[in-house]
N, C-alpha and C positions, 0 to 999 in steps of 0.2 A: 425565649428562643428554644424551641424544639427538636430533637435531634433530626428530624427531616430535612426543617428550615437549614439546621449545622449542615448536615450533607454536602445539599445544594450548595451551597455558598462555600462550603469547600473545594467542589469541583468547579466554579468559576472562578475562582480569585485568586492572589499568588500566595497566599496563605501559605499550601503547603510547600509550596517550594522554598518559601522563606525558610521553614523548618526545615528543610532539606540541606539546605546552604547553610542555616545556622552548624548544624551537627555535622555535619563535613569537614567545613572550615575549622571547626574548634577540634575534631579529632585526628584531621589531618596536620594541625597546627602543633599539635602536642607529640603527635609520635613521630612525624617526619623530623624534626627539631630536636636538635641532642642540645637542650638546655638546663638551666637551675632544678625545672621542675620534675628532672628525671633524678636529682642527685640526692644523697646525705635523708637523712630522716627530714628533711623537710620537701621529701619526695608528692607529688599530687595522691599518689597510690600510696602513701607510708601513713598517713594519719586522716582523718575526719578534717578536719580544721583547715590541714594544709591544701587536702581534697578541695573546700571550698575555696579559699582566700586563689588558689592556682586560676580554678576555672571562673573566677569573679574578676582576675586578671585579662580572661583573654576578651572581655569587655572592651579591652581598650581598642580592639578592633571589631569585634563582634557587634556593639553599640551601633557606631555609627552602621551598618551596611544594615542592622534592620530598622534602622532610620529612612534608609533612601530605597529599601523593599517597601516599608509602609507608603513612601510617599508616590510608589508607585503604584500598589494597593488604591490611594488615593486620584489620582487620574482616569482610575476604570470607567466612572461614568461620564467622563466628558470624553475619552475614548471611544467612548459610543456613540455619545452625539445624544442621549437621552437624560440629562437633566432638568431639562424642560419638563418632558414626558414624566419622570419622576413627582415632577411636585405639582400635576395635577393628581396626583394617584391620593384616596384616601388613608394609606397607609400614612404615621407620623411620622417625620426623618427622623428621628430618635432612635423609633424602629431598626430602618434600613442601616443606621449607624451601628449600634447596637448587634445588629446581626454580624456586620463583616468585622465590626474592631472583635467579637466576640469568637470566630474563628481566625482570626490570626493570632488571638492570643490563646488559646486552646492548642494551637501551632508549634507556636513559640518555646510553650510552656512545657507541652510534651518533647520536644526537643530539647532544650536544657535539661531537663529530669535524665533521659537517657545518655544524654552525657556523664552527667552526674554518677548514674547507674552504673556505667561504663565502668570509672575510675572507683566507685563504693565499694563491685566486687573484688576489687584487688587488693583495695585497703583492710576488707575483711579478712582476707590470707594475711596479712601483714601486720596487724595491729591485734591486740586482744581487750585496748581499752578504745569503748564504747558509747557515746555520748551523742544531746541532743544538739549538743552547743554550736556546733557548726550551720545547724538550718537555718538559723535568723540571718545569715552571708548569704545562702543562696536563693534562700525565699527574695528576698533583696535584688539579686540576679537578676532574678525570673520580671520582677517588678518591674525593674529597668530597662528590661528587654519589650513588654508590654507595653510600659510607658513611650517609650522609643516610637515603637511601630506605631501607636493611635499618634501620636503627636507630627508622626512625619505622616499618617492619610489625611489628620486634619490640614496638615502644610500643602500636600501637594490635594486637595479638594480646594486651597483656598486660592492656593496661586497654578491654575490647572494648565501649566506649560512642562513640554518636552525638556528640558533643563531642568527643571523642581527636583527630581530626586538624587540625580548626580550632584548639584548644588548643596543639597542640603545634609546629603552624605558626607561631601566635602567638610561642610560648613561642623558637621556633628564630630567628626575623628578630628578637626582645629581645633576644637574645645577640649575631647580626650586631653592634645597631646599639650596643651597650654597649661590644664591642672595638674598633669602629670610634671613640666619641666620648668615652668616659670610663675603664671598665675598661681597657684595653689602648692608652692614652695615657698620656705621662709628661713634664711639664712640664720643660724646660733651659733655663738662660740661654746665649743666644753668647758668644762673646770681647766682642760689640760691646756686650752688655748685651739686649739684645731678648729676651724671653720666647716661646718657639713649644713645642707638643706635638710629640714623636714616638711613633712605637708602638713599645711593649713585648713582650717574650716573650709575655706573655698576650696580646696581641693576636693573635698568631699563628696561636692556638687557634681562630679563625675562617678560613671558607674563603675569604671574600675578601679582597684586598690594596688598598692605596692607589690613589689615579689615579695615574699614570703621567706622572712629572714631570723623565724627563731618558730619553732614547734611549737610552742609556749604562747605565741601571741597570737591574739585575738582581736577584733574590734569591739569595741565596748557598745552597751545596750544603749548608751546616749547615741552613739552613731546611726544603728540602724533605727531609731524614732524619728530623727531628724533626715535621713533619706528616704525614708516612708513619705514623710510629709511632702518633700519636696518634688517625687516623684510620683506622686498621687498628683497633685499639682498638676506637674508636667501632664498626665492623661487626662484631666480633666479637660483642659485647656487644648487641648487634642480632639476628644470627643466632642466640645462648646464648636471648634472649627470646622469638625464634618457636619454636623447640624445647623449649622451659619446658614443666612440666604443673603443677610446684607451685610456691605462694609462697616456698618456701625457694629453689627452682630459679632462681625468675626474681630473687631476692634477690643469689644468689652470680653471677647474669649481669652484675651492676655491674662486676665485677671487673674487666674486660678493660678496658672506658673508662675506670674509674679509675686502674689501672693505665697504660695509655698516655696518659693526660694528666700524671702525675706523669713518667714518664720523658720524655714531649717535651720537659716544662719544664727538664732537667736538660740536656737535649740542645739546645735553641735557644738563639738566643746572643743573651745578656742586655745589649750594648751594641748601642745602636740604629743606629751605623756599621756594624756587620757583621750589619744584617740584608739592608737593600737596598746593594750593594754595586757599584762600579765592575767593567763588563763589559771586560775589559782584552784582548779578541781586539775586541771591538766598537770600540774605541778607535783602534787600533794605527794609525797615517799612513800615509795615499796622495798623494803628492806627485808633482806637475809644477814640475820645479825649486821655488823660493822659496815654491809654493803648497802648502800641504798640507789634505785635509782626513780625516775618521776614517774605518775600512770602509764603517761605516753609509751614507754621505754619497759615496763613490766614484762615482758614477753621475752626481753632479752638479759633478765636478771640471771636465770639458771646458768648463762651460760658467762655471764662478769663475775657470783659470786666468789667461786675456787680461785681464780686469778686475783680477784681485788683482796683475797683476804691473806695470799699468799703474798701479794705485794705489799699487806703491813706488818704483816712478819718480818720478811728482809728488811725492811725501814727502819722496825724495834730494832732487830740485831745492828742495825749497822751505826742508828741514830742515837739509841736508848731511851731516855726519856723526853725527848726533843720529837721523837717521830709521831707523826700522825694518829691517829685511833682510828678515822673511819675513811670510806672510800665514799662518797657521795656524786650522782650526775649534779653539774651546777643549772640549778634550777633561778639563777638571776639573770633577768636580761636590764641590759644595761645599752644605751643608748648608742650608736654609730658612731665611731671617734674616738669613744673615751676610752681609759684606761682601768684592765679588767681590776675586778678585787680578790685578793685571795684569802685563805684561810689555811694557816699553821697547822691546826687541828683536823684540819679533811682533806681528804685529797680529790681535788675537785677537778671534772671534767669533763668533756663534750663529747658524747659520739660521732658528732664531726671534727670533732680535733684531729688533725691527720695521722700522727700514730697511734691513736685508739682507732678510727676507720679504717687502719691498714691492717691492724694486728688481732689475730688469733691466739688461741691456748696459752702455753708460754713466753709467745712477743706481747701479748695483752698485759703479763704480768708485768714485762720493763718497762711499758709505755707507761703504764698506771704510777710506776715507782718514777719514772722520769716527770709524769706529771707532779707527782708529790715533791717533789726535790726543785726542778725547776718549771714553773708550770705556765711561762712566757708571759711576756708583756706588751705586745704587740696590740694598737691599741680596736675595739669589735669591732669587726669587718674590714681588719687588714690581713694580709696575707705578707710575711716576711719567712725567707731562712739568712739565718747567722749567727752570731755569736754564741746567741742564746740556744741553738742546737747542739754547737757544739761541745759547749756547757752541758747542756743533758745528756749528750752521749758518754760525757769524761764522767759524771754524778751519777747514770745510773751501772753503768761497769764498776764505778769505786765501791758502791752497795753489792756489786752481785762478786765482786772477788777478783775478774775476768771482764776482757775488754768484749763489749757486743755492741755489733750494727743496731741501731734503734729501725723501726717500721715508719714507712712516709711516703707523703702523696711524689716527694721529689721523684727527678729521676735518680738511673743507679750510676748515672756519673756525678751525678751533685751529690750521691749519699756518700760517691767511694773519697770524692773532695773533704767532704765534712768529716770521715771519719780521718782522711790522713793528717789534717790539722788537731783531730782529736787526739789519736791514740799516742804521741810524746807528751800532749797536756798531764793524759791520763799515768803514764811511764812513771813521769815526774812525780805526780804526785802519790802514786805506792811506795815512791822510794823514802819518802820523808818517812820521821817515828808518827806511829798514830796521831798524839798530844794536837801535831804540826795539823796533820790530814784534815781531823777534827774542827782544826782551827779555822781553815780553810775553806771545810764546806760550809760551815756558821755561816762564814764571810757570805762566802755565795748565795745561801737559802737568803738571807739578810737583807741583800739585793732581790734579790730574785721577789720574793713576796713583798717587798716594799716598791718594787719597781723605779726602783733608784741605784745608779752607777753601774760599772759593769762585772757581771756574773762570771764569766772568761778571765779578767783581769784577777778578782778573788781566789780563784782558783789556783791564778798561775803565780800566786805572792805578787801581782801587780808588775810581772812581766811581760804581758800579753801585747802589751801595746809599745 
């Protein structure tokens, strides 16, 4: 195909418009929408990765609609009343196939890229680590996006009615939302007992992927082999259908997608641990002495190290040899549900933990010592306040000498709430001899990093309740 032939066949077909609508709809989808993908380092603009997994997301409506574009692509020639006329012509359908899947998907392709493009310039202000890891998501994307459109002009060439592409539009975003909520979900209990879904192999089988719930995570290289395949497939089986002339022909064009979804499913990996998988270059520590945080996150070392290392300062004076040595980002992700892990020896934490998110200069430093002290046990991906804040406002004022507001997503009527419960816990417990105080916050840390009984109750000699 030639770029002339490309031309022409650009300016008849819906080709471009698909691309028109693709890249509208997805950057209208993202900025008009105050959603996840605008928040926390696991922002679409904050990293590469997230960049991809975000806009691989909006698949889940973008899929279908250039599904029922291609399948209207596909109607063009019986639109015209010249298929007939077509297949006396010595040119091979292969040809004329070949030409129009070959600009829609030049379309398509250029449209997700500047999407892409879109959201890279922003993550290059934002990021200073730099990686290739992310392409294999969006090359995938773009696949999917291709695969889509030839497989709905092979559909609506096969079944050439006014209804084919609304149908099969329909028919594509029922499949989305069935891998996304039922089909390609598979119910586990945690160690702790709590009941959550994960997605399954079968889920897979969809172009779109989950929100994007840890900076860190990736899809693993088994994934994108096994959606290659199956989505090769899918166009093949597409392309076999614009080329069809009889029922038998367009019968045995199954084959390709059928076949490439059997072998994906052989080929994707059936434990839901190795689907979305720990990105372990993303991870690796950048440290300023005792301070460390992951690649991702290097850019904003300069400005945790003076804080974090001030916040093990105060921890020795107040702990002695009980207090932490380093400040570490926690670079473990641990599964939905469960119950985090901590470590004694680090003082470990999230920059979406809400009093690190909220806190600057000197509140960075309480939050870090409140995270060391008590560093919550709510179990990943719940959101709680209670006890256990109020616990870390009474623990990090006993370390700094003086009662302080801690920093938080709450509001400042929940903050003025939690501190007035706080500050007679806190009262109480300066009035005892050190010996007692000492004893007390053992008690709590005790709890606290074992994530067993209550941290508040400790605190208050088991009067809290």
């Amino acid at each position: 195909m030639n770029a002339r032939v490309l031309r022409i066949e650009l300016k008849r077909s819906v080709a471009p418009w698909a691309g028109a609508v693709l890249l509208t709809t997805a950057l209208a989808f993202l900025y008009l929408v105050n959603a996840a993908w605008w928040r926390g380092t696991t922002a679409w603009t904050a990293q590469w990765t997230s960049l991809a997994l975000w806009t691989r997301g909006l698949l889940f409506y973008l899929w279908p609609l250039t599904v029922g574009l291609g399948a209207l692509q596909g109607l063009r020639d019986h639109r015209s009343k010249m298929s007939e006329l077509l297949t006396t012509t010595s040119r091979p359908a292969r040809h004329r196939a070949a030409t129009t899947a070959g600009a829609t998907a030049v379309t398509l392709a250029s449209a997700f890229a500047v999407l892409v493009l879109v959201g890279g310039v922003q993550v290059l202000a934002n990021t200073g680590y730099t990686h290739v890891g992310w392409l294999p998501i969006s090359l995938v994307a773009v696949l999917s996006l291709v695969a889509g459109a030839v497989l709905g002009m092979g559909a609506g060439r096969a079944l050439p009615s006014a209804l084919t592409p609304p149908l099969l539009a329909m028919a594509a975003f029922a499949f989305t939302v069935l891998m996304q909520m039922s089909l390609g979900r598979t119910e586990t209990d945690t160690a702790e007992g709590s009941t959550i879904t994960e997605p399954n192999r079968v889920s897979l089988l969809s172009p779109a992927v989950e929100e994007v719930r840890d900076v860190l995570v990736t899809l693993s290289p088994t994934v994108h082999v096994g959606q290659t395949i199956w989505l090769l497939g899918m166009a093949a089986t597409g392309f076999a259908l614009l080329v069809a002339a009889t029922p038998r022909a367009r019968l045995t064009a199954l084959t390709p997608v059928l076949a490439g979804a059997a072998i994906a499913l052989l080929v994707l990996p059936s434990d839901p641990h190795r689907i979305y998988v720990l990105d372990k270059a993303a991870a690796e520590p950048v440290c300023d002495g005792p301070v460390c945080v992951t690649q991702t996150q290097r850019a904003r070392l300069t400005d945790l190290a003076a804080p974090g290392k001030e916040a093990l300062r105060l921890l020795h004076g107040a702990l002695g040899g009980r207090a932490p040595v380093s400040v570490r980002e926690n670079a473990t992700v641990l599964p939905k549900g469960s119950t985090p892990r901590w470590s004694r020896t680090d003082v470990l934490f999230d920059f979406d933990d809400d009093i690190v998110a909220a806190a600057k200069g000197e509140e960075l430093t309480w939050a870090l010592i409140g995270k060391g002290m008590v560093p919550g046990c709510s179990p990943v991906g719940w959101f709680s306040v209670g006890e256990e804040d109020i616990a870390q406002t009474v623990a990090v004022s006993w370390v700094l000498g003086e009662f302080r507001s801690l920093p938080g997503a709450e509001s400042p009527g929940l903050r003025r709430e939690m501190d007035a419960k706080a500050r007679p816990v806190w009262k109480d417990l300066e009035a005892l001899p050190r010996a007692e105080q000492l004893s007390r916050v053992n008690a709590m840390r005790a709890a606290a990093f074992s994530c067993e009984g209550d941290v508040l109750e400790a605190l208050s000699g088991g009067a809290a309740r």
